[in-house]
Structures are given as C-alpha cells and as structure tokens.
C-alpha positions in Angstrom: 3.5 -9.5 25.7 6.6 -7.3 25.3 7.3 -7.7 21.4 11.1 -6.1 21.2 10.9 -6.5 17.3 8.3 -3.2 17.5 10.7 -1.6 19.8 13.9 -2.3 17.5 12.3 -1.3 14.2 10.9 2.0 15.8 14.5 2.9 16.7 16.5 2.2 13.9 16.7 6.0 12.4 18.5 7.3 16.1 20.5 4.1 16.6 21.8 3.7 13.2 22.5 7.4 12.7 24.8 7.5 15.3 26.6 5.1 13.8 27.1 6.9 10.2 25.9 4.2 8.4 26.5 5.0 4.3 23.7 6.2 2.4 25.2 3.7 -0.8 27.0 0.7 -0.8 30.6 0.6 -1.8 31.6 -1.6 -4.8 34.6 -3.1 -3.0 34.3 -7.2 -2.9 34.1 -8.6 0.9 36.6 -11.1 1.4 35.3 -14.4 1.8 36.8 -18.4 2.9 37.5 -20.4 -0.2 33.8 -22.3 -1.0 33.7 -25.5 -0.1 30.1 -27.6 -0.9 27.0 -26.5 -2.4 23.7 -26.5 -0.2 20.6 -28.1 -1.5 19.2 -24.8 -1.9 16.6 -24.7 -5.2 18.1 -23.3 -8.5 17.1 -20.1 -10.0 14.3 -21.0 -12.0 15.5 -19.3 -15.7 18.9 -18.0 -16.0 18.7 -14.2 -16.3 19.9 -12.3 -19.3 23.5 -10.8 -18.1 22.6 -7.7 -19.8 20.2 -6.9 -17.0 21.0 -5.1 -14.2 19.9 -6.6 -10.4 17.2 -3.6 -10.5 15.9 -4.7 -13.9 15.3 -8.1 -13.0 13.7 -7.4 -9.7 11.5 -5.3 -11.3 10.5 -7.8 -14.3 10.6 -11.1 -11.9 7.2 -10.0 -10.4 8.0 -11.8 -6.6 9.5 -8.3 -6.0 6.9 -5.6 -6.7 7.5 -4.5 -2.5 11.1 -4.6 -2.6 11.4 -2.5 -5.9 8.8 -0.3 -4.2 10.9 0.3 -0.8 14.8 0.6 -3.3 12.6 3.6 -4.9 11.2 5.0 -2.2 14.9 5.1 -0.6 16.2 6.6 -3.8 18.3 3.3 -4.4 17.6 2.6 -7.9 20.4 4.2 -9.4 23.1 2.7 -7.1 21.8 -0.7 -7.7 22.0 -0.2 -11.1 25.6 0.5 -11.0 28.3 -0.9 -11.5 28.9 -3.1 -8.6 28.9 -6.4 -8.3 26.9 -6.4 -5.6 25.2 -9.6 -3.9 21.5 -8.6 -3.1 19.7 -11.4 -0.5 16.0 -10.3 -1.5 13.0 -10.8 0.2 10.0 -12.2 -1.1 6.7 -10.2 -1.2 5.1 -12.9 1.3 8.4 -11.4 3.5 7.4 -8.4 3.6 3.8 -8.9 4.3 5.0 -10.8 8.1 5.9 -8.1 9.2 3.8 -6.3 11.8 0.7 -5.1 10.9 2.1 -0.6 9.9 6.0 -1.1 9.8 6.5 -1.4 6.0 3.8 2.0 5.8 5.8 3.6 8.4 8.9 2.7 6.7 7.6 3.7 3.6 7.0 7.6 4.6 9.4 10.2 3.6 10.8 11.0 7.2 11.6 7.8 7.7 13.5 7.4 4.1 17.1 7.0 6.5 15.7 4.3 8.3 14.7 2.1 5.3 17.6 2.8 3.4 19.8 1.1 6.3 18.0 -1.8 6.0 17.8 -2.5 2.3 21.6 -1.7 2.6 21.9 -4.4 5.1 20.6 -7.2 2.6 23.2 -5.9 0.3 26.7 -7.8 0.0 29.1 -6.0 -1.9 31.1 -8.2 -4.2 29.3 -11.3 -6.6 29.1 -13.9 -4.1 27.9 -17.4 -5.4 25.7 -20.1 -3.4 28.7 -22.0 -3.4 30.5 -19.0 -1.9 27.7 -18.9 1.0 27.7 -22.5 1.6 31.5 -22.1 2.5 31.0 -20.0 5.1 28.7 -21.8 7.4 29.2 -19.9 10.9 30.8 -17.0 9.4 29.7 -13.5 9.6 30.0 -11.6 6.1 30.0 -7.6 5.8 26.9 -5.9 4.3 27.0 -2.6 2.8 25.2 -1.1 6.3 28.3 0.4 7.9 29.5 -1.7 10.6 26.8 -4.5 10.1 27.4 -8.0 9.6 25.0 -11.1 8.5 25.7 -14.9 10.5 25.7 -17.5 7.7 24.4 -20.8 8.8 24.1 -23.9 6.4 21.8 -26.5 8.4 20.2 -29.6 6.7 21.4 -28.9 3.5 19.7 -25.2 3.5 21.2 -21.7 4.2 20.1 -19.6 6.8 21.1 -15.7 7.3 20.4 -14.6 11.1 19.2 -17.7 12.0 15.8 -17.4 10.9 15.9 -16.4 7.5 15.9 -19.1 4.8 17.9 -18.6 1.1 15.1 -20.1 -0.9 16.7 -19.6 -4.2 19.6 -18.8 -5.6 22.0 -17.8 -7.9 20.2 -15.6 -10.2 22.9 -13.7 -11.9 22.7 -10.2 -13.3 24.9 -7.9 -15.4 26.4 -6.6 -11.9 25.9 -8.6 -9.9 23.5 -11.8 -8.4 20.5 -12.1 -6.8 19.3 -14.8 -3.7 15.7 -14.8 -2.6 15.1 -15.2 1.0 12.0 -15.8 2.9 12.1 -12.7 5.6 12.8 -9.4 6.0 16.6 -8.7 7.6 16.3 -6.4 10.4 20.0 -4.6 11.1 20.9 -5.3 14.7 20.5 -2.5 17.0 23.0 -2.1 20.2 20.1 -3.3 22.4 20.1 -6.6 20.4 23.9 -7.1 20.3 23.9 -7.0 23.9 20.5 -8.5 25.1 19.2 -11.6 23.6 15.6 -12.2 22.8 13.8 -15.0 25.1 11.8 -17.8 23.1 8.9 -16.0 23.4 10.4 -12.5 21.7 12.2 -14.5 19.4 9.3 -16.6 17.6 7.4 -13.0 17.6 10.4 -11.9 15.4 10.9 -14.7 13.5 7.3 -14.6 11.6 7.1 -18.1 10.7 5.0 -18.8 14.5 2.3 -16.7 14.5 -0.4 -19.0 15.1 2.0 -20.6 17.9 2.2 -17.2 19.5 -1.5 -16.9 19.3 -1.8 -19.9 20.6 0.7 -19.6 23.5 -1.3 -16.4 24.6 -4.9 -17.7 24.3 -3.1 -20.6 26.5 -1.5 -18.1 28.9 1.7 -19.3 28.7 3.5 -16.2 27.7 5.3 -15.9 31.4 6.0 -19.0 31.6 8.0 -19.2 28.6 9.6 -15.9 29.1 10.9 -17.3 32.4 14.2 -18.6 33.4 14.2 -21.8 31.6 15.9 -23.2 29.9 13.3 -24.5 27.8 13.7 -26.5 24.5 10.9 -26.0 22.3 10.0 -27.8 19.3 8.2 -25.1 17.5 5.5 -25.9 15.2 5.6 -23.0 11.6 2.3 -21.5 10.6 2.0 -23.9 7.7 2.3 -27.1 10.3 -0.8 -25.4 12.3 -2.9 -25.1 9.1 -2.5 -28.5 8.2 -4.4 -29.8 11.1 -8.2 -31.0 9.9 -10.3 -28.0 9.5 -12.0 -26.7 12.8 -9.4 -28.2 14.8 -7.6 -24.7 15.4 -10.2 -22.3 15.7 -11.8 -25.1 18.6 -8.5 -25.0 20.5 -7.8 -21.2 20.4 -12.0 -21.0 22.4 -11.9 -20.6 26.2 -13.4 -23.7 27.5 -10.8 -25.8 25.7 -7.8 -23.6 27.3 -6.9 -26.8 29.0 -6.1 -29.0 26.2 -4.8 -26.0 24.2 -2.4 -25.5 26.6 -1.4 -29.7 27.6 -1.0 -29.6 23.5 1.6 -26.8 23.7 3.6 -27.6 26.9 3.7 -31.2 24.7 5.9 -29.4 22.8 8.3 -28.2 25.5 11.4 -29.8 27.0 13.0 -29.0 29.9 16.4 -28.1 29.6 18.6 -26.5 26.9 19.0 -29.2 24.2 21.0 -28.3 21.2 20.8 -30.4 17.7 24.1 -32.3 18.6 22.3 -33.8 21.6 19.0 -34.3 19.6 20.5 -36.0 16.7 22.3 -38.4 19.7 18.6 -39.7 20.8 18.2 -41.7 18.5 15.6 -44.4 19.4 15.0 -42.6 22.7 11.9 -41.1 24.5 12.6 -37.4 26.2 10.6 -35.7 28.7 8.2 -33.2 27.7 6.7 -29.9 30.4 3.2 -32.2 29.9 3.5 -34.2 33.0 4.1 -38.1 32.4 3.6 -37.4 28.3 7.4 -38.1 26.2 7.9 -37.7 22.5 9.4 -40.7 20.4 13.0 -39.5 18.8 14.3 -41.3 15.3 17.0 -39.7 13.7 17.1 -41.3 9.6 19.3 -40.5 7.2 20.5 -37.4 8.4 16.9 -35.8 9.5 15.3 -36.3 13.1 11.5 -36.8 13.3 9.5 -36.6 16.5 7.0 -39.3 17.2 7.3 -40.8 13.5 5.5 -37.8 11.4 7.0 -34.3 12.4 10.0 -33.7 11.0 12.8 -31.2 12.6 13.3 -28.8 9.5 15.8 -26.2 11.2 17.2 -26.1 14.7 19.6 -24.0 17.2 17.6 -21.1 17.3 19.0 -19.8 20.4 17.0 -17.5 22.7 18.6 -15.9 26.1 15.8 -18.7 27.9 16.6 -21.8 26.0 16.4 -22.8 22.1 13.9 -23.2 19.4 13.6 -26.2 17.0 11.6 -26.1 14.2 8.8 -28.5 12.8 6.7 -29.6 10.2 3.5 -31.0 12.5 1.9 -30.0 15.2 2.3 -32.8 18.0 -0.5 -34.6 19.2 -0.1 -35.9 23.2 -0.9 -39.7 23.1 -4.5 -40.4 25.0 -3.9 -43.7 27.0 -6.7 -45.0 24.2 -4.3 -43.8 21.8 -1.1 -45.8 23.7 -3.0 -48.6 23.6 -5.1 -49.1 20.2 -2.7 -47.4 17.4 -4.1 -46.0 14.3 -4.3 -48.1 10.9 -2.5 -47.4 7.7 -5.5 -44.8 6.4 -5.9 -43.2 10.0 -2.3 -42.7 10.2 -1.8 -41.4 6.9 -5.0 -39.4 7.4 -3.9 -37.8 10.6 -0.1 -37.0 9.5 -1.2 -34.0 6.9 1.3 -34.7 4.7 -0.7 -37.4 2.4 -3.9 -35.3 1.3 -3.6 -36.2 -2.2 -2.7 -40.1 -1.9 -5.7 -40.4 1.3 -8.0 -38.7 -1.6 -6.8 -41.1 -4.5 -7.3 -44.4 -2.1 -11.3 -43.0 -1.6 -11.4 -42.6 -5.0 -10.1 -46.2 -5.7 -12.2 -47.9 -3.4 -9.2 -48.7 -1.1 -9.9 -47.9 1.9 -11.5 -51.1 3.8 -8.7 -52.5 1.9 -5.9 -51.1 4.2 -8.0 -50.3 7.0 -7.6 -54.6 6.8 -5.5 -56.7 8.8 -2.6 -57.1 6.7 0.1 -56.7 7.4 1.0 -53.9 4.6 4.1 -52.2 3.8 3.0 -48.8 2.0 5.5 -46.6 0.3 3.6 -43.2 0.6 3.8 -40.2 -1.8 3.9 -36.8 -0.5 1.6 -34.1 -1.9 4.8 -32.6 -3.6 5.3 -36.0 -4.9 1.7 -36.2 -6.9 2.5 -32.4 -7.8 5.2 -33.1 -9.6 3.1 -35.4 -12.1 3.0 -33.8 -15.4 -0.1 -31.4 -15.6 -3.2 -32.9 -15.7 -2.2 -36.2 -14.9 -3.7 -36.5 -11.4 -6.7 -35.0 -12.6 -6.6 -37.5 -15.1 -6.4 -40.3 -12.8 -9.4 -38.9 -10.1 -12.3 -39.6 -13.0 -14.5 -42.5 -12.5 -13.4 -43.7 -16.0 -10.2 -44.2 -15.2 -10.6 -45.8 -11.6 -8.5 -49.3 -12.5 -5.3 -47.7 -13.9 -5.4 -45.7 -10.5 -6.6 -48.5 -8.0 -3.2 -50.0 -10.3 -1.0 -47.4 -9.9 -1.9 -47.2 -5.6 -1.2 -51.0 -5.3 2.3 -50.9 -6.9 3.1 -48.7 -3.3 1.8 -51.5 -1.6 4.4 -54.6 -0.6 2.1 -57.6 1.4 3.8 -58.0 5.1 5.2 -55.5 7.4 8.8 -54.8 5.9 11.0 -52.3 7.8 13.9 -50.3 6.7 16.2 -52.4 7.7 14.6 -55.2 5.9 14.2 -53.1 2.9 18.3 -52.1 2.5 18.7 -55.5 2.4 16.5 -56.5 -0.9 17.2 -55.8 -4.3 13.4 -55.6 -5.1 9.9 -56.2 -3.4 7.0 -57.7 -5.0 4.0 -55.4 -4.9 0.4 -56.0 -3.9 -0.4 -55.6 -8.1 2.1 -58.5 -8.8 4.6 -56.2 -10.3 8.3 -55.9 -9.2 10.0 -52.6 -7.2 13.9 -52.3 -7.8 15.7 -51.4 -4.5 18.9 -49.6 -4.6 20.7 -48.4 -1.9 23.4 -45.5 -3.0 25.3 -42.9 -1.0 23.4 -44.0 2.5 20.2 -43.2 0.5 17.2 -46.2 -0.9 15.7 -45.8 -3.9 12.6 -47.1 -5.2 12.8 -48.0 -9.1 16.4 -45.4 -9.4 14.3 -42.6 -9.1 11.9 -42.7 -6.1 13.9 -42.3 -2.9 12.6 -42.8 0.6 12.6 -40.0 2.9 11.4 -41.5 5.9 10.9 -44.6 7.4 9.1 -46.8 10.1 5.9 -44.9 10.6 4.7 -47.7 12.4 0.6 -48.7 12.2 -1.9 -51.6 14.1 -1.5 -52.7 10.6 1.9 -52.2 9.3 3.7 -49.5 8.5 4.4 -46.5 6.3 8.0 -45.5 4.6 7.2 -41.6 3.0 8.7 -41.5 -1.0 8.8 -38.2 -2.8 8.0 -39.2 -6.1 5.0 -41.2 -7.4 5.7 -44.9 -8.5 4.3 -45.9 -12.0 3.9 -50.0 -13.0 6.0 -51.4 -15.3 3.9 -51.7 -18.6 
C-alpha cells in the first residue's frame, strides 16, 4: 500500500528549503476575525504561573518530554523563550509516538536538524491567540511561523480541529509570552505534492493515525484497491480506541485468514456508496442508507445535534475529505445484522453488554444480582451511565460500592436508573419526573433543547431500543434522594 505520509516526511528538507522557510519565528501578531463562540474544548487543567515562559512550562508539564526534546534538538529553546507572544499548538507524547515506526529518530539526527525545525515552526502561531480566538475562525486558514505555511481551522461538534484531523484537546494554558494548546497529532507542513494532489481514503486514514487497526484490517481484508479506487466512497471510520473495545478475542479472530470473509462483509458494512458529506448525513434522520455489504443498511438518528449509526456508534468528527470520497468518524465498530439478529433483538443487558460503552454499569448490575432482573420481560426504561460517568465518582466511591458488604445501597443506587415501562424521548420531554423502579422520584428538566435528569444528569442519547425496552445513555451517575 503506497503510504504518501512516508514519502512527504522524507522530503521535507529539499521541498521546504527551496522555499526559504525562516529558521525562527517572527514576533509579529497574525491578524485574525473578531472571536465569536467558545468550543467545548476542555480547560487547561491549572492555570500556569505567567512568570513562566512557554518552554518552561512544557518542560515542567511532563505530557511534553518529546516535544521539549525535538525544540532542543532544533536549537529552539531560546527563541521560544523570547519574547513573543507566540501561540504554540503542542502535541502530546502519545502524538508523537503515531507516527511511523523511525521518523521521529530520523528527525531527531543532526543532518536532518532543518527538517524538524520547519515543522515545530509550523505548530507555532505568532501572536497570543485565545480558544475563543480559534473558535472564531472555523474554515479559516491562520499563518504559522513556517514561511509561507498556513493551518485550516475547523470547529465541528463543539471541538476544534487543525488540518482536519488533528484535535485541540486542551486549551488555553497561558504563559509569560505567550499560550499554549495541546493537540492530539503531529502537524506535518504541506509539501507542493500535497497542495496539488489529495490523499485517497486509504492514504489519508494511514496519515491520520487514529485507524491503524482499520488499516490493518482493510489489508488483512484485501480491500486496499478497492478503496483506493475511483469511488466515491463514504466511509464511516471506526478510531483505534472503537476497535479495542470490541470483547476480547474478537479482533485478533477477524484479522486470521479463514475468517477473511466476515472480516471483510464487517468492513464493506462500513462503506457507502457515494460522496455523502455531514449536511446530507445530519438530513437522514430516521432513515436507512445503503451500505457496499450487499442488501445490509445502517439505521441513521440524528439527537440533539449528534448523529448515531444503528443506535450505539456515534459520529464524533466528519468531512474528512479524500481525493476518492470522505471519511466520517466513529466511536464503535458496526456489527452487520444476522437475519437471527433482525429478527430476535438483544435485551437490555445484551445490548448494554455488546455497545462497549457501559463496562462499569454491566459490572455493577452482576455485582447486584441484576441481571435476570432486566434480562425480564419488562418493559424497562434504563437511564445508562457511561464509564466516564462512574469515573467521575469521587475516588474510591465505586470501589466502595463493588464490596459484598455494601451490595443493597448499590442494587439501590442501579434501580433509581430504572423507570418500569418502555418510556421514549419523546415521552420523557414531556414529564416533569418519572417514578423509579426503587420508588424514588427523577426530576425532568428540559433547558436549552437539552433533558436533564435530577438538574445535573443530562441525557446524551436516546432510543437505544431493546426486546425489552430501551436504553437513553446519561453522563453522570444518579444518586437516591436520602
């Protein structure tokens, strides 16, 4: 498989030369659109002493240790320890680990010192630019302090992305000259072979470095061609982290040759014919589309501003456009419906089982002895906690909760998700509160097109449909009135 991402970052020293990119960038503020709104992006955990220069609190922050490494090596230390301001988008460590197995080594040797220098100068933004300043320019391009070399800006679902690709994960932390933003990947300067030629779907989850088990997959399927062909192809693209929350074993049986065929009826389940961008997508709501399996659709519900395909997998960034097509990205790995599936659907445990995204709440209903309970006939309505919802417990408190000793206060707290009937969204934006299956009362409140469970609890999705009633997904953990 032809991997242009190798071919580009081998050429950067000749192509970049040529163009007399600076060796330091200039302290000279960008001009930037007035900001308009603020992206959900998360908050810089501590606010950092101004007294510190962008340097210093790389160095001290301890997610940096590769970045700091790669400003020294390019003999950048001093300039970013100037006066500036400069804006610095900084990648993680985990960012610089995706990339291919070598390039940060190579990069890393003294002959190749140009070539890393233009692209840590190409994550630098001269001037202090603010997340609020970013989320005002939204399919803008701003000037980096490589020569000649822009950044695309694209706020999507409430997060920023640089590129396309790369996610601002956090933000805003200031220093003495400047302010940091912590991205997810390593920015790559575009070459002239880039500008001119864009990367099919294929190439462009190989560069993007969130779909490497995808690309694995796609090869152990032998569907690189077919993907690199003429298209257009829209594919819902499942992230690393979707394809390791599939029960253990289920991977490493796919990816061995005498199950090529399902492999591959899994992955074209994931293809759509034709070039469908998110402004179409978001338009289906309620609607089945075609997939490349033969005879085999996906379920489209758009809620609340997100899109979710076939109830669980949730479309988390979209409009990555390749020269073939376009990439959208999800959460879970889609699962083609058997005809036994079609026709005998999962209970309220199965389901929440097979989604991924309810480890901890599956674990605390074993624990309570709940499980033949809704695996019943119901009907149930269950508002479902996330892992990140029992996370964010105070320390200790699931832990707590697990012991044997403490088994009624938890078999209490997992009934006060549980309303008796099947109630569905739009029954819920219609109550003021529901009585739970522990006898205690849930305040509903609907504010800002959002529902909230008890003012604090608010549901995320809705209508995960069961043989036994259905599911609506909270993100925080509801506790009985005492």
């Amino acid at each position: 498989m032809k991997t242009k991402f190798v071919f580009v970052i081998m050429t950067f020293a000749l192509i970049l030369s040529a163009c007399g990119a600076p060796s330091t960038p200039t302290a000279a503020p960008t001009a930037m659109p007035e900001p308009t709104s603020m992206p959900e992006t998360t908050a810089a955990p501590t606010e950092a002493p101004v007294s510190k220069t962008i340097v210093d609190i790389a160095v001290e922050d301890g997610r940096f240790t590769t970045l700091v490494a790669a400003v020294q090596a390019a003999g950048l230390a001093e300039t970013l320890s100037g006066e500036g301001p400069f804006t610095v988008f900084a990648p993680t460590d985990d960012a610089f680990a995706a990339l291919p197995a070598g390039t940060l080594e190579g990069l890393l040797l003294p002959e190749n010192k140009q070539q890393l220098t233009d692209i840590l100068l190409y994550h630098v933004v001269p001037g202090k630019v603010m997340a609020s300043d970013v989320a005002g320019l939204d399919g803008k391009m701003a000037d980096t302090a490589l020569e000649g070399k822009q950044i695309a800006i694209k706020v999507d679902m409430g997060s920023v992305y640089l590129n396309e690709t790369t996610k601002v994960v956090i933000t805003d932390i200031e220093a003495s000259n400047g302010v940091i933003h912590v991205i997810d990947t390593v920015l790559l300067p575009p070459s002239e072979e880039t500008a001119t030629e864009s990367m099919d779907i294929v190439d462009t989850a190989v560069a993007d470095g969130r779909f490497t088990t995808l690309v694995a997959a796609v090869q152990a399927a032998e569907l690189v061609d077919t993907l690199k062909g003429e298209g257009p192809f829209t594919v819902f693209a499942p992230t690393d982290d979707a394809f390791a929350a599939l029960p253990e074993g289920t991977l490493d049986t796919l990816l061995l040759p005498q199950n090529k065929q399902q492999l591959t009826d899994i992955l074209l389940y994931h293809v759509v014919p034709g070039k469908v961008m998110a402004a179409d997508v978001t338009g289906m709501d309620g609607q089945m589309a075609d997939t490349a399996l033969d005879g085999k659709q996906i379920d489209i519900s758009v809620d609340m501003g997100s899109v979710t395909l076939n109830e669980n997998a949730k479309v988390i960034a979209t409009d990555l456009e390749a020269s073939n097509g376009v990439i959208h990205v999800i959460d879970t790995v889609l699962l083609p419906p058997s005809d036994e599936a079609a026709a005998e659907p999962m209970d309220i445990v199965d389901t929440a089982v097979a989604d991924g995204r309810f480890t901890t709440l599956v674990t605390a209903v074993q624990a309570a002895d709940l499980v033949d309970t809704l695996k019943g006939e119901g009907p149930f309505t269950v508002f479902a906690p996330t892992d990140e919802a029992f996370a964010a417990l105070p320390e200790g408190t699931l832990d707590s909760l697990l012991l044997p000793e403490n088994k009624q206060q938890l078999t209490d707290i997992l009934l006060y998700h549980v309303v008796p009937g099947q109630v569905m969204a739009s029954d819920v934006v219609g109550l003021t509160s529901a009585t739970t299956a522990l006898g205690k009362d849930a305040t509903i409140k609907v504010q800002d097109g959002k529902v909230f469970l008890n003012d604090n609890a608010e549901i995320i999705i809705t209508d995960i449909k069961t043989s036994n009633g259905v599911i609506h997904v909270i993100d925080t953990v509801l506790l009985p009135p005492q």
